[in-house]
C-alpha positions as CSV (number, residue, x, y, z in Angstrom):
1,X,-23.2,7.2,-4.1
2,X,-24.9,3.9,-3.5
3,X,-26.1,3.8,-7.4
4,X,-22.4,4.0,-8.2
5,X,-21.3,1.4,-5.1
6,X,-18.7,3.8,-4.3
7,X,-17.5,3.4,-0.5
8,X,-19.1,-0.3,-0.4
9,X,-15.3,-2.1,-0.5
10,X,-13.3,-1.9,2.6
11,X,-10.1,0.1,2.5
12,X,-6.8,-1.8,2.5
13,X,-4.5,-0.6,4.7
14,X,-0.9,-1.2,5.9
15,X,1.1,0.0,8.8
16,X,4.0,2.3,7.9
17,X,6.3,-0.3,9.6
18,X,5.3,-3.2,7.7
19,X,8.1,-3.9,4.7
20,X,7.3,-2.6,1.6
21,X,7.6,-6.3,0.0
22,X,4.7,-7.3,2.5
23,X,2.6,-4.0,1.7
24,X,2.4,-4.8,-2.1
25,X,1.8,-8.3,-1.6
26,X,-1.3,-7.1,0.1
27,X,-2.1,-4.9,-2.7
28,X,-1.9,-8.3,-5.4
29,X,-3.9,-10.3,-2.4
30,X,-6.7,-8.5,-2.4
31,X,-6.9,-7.4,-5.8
32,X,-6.7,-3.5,-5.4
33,X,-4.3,-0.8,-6.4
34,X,-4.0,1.3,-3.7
35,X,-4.4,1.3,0.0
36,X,-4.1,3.4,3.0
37,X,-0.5,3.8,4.9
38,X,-1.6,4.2,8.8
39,X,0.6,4.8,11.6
40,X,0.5,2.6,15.2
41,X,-2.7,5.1,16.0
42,X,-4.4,4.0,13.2
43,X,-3.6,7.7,11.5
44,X,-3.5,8.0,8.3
45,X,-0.2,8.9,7.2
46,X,0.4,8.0,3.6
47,X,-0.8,6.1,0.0
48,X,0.3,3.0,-1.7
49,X,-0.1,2.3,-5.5
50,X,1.4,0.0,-7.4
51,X,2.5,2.9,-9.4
52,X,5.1,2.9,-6.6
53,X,6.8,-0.2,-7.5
54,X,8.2,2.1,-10.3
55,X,10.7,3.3,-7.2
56,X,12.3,0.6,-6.9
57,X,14.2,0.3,-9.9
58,X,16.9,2.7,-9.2
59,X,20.2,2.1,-8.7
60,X,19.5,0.0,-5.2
61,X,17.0,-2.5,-7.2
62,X,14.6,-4.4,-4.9
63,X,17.0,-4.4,-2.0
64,X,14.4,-1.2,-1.0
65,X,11.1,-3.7,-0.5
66,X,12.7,-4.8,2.8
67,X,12.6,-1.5,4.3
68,X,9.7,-0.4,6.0
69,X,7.5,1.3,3.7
């Protein structure tokens, strides 16, 4: 594991309460493509891509990245 530096970065995470606009801001900030969705507890309750930006191009358009993510 260490050959490959797998698990040396530290995981991005966002609270589920935090606006989806703020969450993928984060994701371009630090450069990643994914992070952790935790809950108040610090729980792990869900995943972020950016692959998830693809959602928001229904028939609501961006209006959606002010909801909570």
């Amino acid at each position: 594991v260490r050959q490959l530096q797998l698990g040396t970065r530290r995981v991005l995470s966002v609270r589920n309460t935090d606006a989806a606009l703020d969450a993928f801001w984060e994701l371009q900030e630090e450069g990643v493509s994914g992070g952790a969705i935790v809950n108040q507890e610090g729980k792990l309750v869900g995943n972020l891509s950016r692959h998830d930006l693809k959602g928001t191009q229904g028939g609501t358009g961006f209006t959606v990245l002010a909801q909570s993510i």
